[in-house]
N, C-alpha and C positions, 0 to 999 in steps of 0.2 A: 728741733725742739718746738715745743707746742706753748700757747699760755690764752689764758680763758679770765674773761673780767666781763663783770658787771656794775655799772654805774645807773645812780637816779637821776630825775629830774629836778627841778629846782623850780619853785613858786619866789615872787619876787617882795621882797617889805620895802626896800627903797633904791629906786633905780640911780646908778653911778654917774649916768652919762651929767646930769647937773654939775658934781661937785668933784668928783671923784671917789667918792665915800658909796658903794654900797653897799646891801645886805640882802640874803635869802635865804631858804629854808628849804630841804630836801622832802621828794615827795615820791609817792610810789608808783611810779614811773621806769621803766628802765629803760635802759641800750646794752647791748652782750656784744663787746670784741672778743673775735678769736683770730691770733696771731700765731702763726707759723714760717719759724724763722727757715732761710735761702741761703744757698752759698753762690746765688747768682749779682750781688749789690743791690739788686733791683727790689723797689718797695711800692707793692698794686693793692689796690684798696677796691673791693669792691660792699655794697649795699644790698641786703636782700629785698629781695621783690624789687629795686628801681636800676637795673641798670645803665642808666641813664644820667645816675646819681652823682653829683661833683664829690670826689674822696678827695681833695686833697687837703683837707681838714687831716683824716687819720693818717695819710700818708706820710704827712709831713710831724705828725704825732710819734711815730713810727721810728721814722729815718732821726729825729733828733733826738730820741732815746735811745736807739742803739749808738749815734754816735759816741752819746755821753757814755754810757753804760755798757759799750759793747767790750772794752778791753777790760773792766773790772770783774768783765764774764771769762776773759781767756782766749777772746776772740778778736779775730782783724775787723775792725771797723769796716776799713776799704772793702773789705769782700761778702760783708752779713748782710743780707735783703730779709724782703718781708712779704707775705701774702697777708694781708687783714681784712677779717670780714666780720662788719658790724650787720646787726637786726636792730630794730628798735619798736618800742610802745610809745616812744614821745611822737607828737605829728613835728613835722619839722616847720623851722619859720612862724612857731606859734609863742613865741612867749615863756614858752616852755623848758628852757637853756637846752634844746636837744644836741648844742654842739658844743656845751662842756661837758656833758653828760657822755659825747662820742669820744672826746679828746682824754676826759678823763678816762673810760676803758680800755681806750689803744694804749693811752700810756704804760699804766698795769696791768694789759695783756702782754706786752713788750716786754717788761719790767721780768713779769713772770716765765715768758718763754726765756730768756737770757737767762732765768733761776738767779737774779737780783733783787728780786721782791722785798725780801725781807731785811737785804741791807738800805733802803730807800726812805727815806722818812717820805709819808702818805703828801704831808705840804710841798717837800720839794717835788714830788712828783707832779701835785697841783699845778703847779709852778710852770715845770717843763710845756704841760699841754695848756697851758693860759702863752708861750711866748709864742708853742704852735700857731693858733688862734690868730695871736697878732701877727706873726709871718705868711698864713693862710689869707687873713683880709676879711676873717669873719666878723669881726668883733671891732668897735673902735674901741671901748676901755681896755681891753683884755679881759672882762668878765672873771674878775678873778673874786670879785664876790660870790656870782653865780657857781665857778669849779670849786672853791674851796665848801660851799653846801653839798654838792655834788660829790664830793671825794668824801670829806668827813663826813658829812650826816649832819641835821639838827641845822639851827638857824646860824646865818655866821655874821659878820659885818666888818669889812679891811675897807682899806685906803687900796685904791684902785691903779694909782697913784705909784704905788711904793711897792704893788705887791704884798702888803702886810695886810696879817691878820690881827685885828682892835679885841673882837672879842668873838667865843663861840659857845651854844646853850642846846641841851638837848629839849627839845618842844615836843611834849606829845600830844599833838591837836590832829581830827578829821579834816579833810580839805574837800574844797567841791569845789572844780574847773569846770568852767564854760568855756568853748574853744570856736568862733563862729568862723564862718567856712573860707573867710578870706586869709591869706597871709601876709608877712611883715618881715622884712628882712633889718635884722638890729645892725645891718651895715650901713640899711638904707636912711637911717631914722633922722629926723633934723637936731643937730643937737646944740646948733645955736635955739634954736626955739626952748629946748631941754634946759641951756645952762639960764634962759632969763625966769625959771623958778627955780633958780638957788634958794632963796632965802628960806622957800617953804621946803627944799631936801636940808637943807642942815636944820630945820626942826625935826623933820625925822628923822634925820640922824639923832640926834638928842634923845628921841624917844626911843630910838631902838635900840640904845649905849644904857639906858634906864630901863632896859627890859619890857617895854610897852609897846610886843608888837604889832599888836592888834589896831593899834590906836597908828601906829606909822605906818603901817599899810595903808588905811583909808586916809588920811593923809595926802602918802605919795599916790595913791591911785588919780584921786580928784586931781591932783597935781598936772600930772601926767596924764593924762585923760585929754585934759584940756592944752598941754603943749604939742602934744602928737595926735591931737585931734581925733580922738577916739568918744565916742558916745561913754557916758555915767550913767546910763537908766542901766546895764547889769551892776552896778555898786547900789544903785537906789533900792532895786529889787531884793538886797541884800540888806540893806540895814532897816531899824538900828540893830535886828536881833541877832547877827553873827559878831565876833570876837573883832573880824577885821576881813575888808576886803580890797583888793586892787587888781588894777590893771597890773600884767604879768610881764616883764621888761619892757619892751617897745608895742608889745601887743599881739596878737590879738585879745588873748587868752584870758582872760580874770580867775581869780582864785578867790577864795572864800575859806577862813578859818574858824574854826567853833565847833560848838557842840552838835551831836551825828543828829539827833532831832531836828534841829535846828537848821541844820544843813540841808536834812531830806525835804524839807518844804520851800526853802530854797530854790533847789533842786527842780522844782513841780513848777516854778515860774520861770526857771531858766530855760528848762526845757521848751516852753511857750516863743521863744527867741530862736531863730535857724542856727544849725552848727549842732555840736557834740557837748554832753556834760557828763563828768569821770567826778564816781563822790571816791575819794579817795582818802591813805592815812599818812602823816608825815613819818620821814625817816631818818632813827638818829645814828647807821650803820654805815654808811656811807659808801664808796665802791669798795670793792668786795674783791679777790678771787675765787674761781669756780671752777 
């Protein structure tokens, strides 16, 4: 049995690693798991174009969804393996959640080859690939702000904490990423440095629980900018005339929200800066099967 998933990318309104509280917004972006269940136990992951590639993010994506879900299929847990093979558009290591965005698809390609899809509520699947995550070593919150944007679609914002989701709103805004050529590993990130601007993430939390994303983005970006020590001339370059912009989890990446006009000139100065710039549109559909 076969199963076919596609998940987004996720741009960041206010990074978790502070308080525990984040929030993000889905972006067009993908990653495509295709899963093809074994009757050998064994669960191989491979990555297109990098063979080289560390899976055991999906693997482990993989292996703890069949356990959970393999007998509800009519199947021996003990003996159902897996082939998984992800492609992706996110660059990895960028800010970009490209490993809830993998986690989320292996889970709903699994979901779907088992032909359990449709008994799965979308969160608890969320759920499943955020504890992968934490068992893999990708992630210190568990990014379960980042998957639950990712899975659902549209802006979200939970307690990181609990696993709960606070509140979620479908956003229809253009975005434009700047991605410069260096990368950042969200395992690697200081986050005693992170948690001494609490006071300024529970203002954006405030603002993003009142719907003003725009305004908690730039916000958390400055924030975090300056705890992880990343350069604000891509935010300066951006305001005042975009809705909102930040630095994109841990980094590199910065995002930019607002209007497509507004964006494309943007756009023309980011360019001017080394690295990649994607004008792209939010997504309120979340992962998918395909």
């Amino acid at each position: 049995m076969d199963g076919r998933a596609v998940a987004p990318a996720a741009g960041t309104v206010l990074n978790a690693l502070a308080t525990g509280t984040g929030s993000a917004f889905a972006i067009d972006l993908e990653t495509t798991a295709t899963v093809e269940l074994t009757e050998d136990g064994d669960v191989v992951g491979e990555v297109a174009g990098q063979p080289e590639a560390d899976t055991t993010l999906v693997e482990r994506c993989a292996t703890m969804t069949i356990s959970e879900y393999a007998e509800r299929a009519g199947l021996d847990k003990s003996t159902v393996g897996a082939r998984v093979h992800t492609e992706s558009e996110v660059p990895m290591a960028s800010g970009l959640k490209s490993s809830s965005a993998a986690a989320n698809a292996t889970v709903l390609a699994t979901l779907d080859a088992l032909e359990v899809a449709d008994a799965v509520e979308r969160i608890e699947a969320c759920r499943l690939g955020v504890r992968a995550a934490r068992d893999a070593g990708v992630t210190v919150t568990g990014a379960f702000d980042d998957a639950s944007a990712s899975m659902l679609g549209g802006v979200t914002v939970t307690d990181n904490t609990a696993d709960a989701l606070l509140a979620r709103e479908e956003v229809d805004w253009d975005a434009l990423v700047y991605t410069p050529p260096e990368q950042s590993y969200s395992a690697d990130a200081d986050v005693s440095a992170c948690e001494r601007v609490a006071p300024m993430a529970r203002l954006v939390e405030e603002l993003a629980l009142d719907g003003r994303y725009g305004e908690a983005m730039t916000v958390n970006g400055f924030a975090f900018c300056g705890a992880l020590e990343f350069s604000t001339g891509p935010m300066i370059d951006a305001l005042p005339d975009v809705t909102g912009v930040s630095l994109s989890g841990t980094g590199p990446s910065y995002v930019a929200v607002g209007e497509r006009d507004t964006l494309e000139a943007v756009n023309e100065r980011w360019d001017e800066r080394d690295g990649t710039t994607r004008l792209l549109q939010t997504r309120t559909d979340g992962t998918q099967r395909i």
